[in-house]
C-alpha positions as CSV (number, residue, x, y, z in Angstrom):
1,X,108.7,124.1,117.5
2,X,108.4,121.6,114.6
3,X,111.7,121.9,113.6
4,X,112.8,119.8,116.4
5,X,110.2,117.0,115.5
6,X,112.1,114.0,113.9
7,X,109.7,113.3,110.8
8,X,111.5,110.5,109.1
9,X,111.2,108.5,112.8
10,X,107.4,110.2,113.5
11,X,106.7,108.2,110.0
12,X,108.0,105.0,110.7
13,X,106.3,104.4,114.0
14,X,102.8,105.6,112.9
15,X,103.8,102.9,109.5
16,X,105.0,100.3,111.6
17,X,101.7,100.7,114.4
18,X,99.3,100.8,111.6
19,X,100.9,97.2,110.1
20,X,100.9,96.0,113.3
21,X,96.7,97.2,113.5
22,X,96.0,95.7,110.6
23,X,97.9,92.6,110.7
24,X,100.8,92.7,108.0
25,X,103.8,90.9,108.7
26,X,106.7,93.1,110.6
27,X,109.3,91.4,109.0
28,X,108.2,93.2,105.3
29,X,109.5,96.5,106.4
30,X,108.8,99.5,104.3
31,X,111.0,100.5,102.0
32,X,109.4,103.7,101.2
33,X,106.3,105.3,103.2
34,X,104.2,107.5,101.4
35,X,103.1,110.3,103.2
36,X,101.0,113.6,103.3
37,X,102.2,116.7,104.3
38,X,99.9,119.6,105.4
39,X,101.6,123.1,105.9
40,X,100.1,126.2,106.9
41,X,99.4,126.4,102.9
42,X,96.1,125.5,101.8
43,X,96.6,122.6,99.9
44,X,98.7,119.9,101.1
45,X,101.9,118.0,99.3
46,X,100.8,114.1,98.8
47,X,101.7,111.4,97.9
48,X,105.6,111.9,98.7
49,X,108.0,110.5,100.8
50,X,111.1,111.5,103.2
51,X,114.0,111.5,101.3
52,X,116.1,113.6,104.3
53,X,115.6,115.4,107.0
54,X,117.7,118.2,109.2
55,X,117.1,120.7,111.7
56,X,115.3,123.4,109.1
57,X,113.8,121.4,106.3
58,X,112.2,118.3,105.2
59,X,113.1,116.7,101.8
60,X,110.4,115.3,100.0
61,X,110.2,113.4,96.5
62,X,106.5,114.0,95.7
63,X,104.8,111.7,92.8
64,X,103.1,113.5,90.3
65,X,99.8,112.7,90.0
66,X,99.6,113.1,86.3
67,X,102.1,110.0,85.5
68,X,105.2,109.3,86.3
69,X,107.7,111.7,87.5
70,X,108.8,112.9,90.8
71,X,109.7,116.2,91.8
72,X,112.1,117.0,94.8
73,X,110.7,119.7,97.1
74,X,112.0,121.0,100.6
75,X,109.6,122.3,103.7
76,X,109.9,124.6,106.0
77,X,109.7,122.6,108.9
78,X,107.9,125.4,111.1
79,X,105.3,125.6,108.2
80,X,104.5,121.8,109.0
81,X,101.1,120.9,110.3
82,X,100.7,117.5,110.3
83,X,102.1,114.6,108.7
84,X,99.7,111.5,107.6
85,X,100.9,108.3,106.1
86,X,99.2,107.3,103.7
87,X,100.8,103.6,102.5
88,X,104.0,102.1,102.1
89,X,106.2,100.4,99.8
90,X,107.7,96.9,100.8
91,X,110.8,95.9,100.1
92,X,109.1,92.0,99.5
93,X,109.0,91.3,96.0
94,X,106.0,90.3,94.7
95,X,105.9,86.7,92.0
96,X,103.6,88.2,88.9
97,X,102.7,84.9,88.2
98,X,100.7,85.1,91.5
99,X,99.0,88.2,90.5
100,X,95.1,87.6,89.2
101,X,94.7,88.8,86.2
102,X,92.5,91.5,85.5
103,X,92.0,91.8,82.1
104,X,88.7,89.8,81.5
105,X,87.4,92.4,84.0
106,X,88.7,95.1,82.0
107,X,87.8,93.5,78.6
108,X,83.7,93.0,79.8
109,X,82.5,96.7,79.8
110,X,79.5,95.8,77.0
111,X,76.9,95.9,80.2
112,X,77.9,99.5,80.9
113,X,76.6,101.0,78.3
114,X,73.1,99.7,76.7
């Protein structure tokens, strides 16, 4: 039954329906959606994304959570349960200089510890 689901699409009209909810601009498509995968296996395969898709198996680059590095897995598409997104990845580029900068809030950690 699952294997005649269309993930990649599933993904990008639950992406584009939550940006709509929430109000971010539909012109900043997402480059790459991050996703979670539950199969019939107990834990599930997050955060990854769709790299390709076809009639048996779903290919996946998942991030490792310990740094960087992405591995490249395949599932069985009959052993999908669900698929969540969890965020995307927008192909608008961002100016540093208009990011705040963080580090005074990272520098003032005396009042943690007295």
């Amino acid at each position: 039954m699952n294997s005649k689901i269309n993930w990649s699409e599933k993904v990008k009209d639950l992406d584009e329906t939550i940006r709509k909810e929430i109000g971010i601009d539909e012109e900043n498509e997402a480059k790459h959606i991050l996703i979670k995968v539950q199969t019939k296996a107990s834990e599930a395969i997050e955060p990854a994304f769709i790299v390709g898709e076809d009639e048996t198996f779903l290919d996946l680059f998942v991030l490792s959570p310990q740094g960087p590095g992405i591995t490249s897995t395949a599932v069985l598409k009959d052993n999908i349960q669900s698929v969540g997104v969890i965020g995307g990845v927008s192909t608008e580029k961002i100016d540093p200089s208009e990011m705040p900068d963080e580090t005074p809030l990272l520098d003032d950690v005396s009042g943690l510890y007295q």
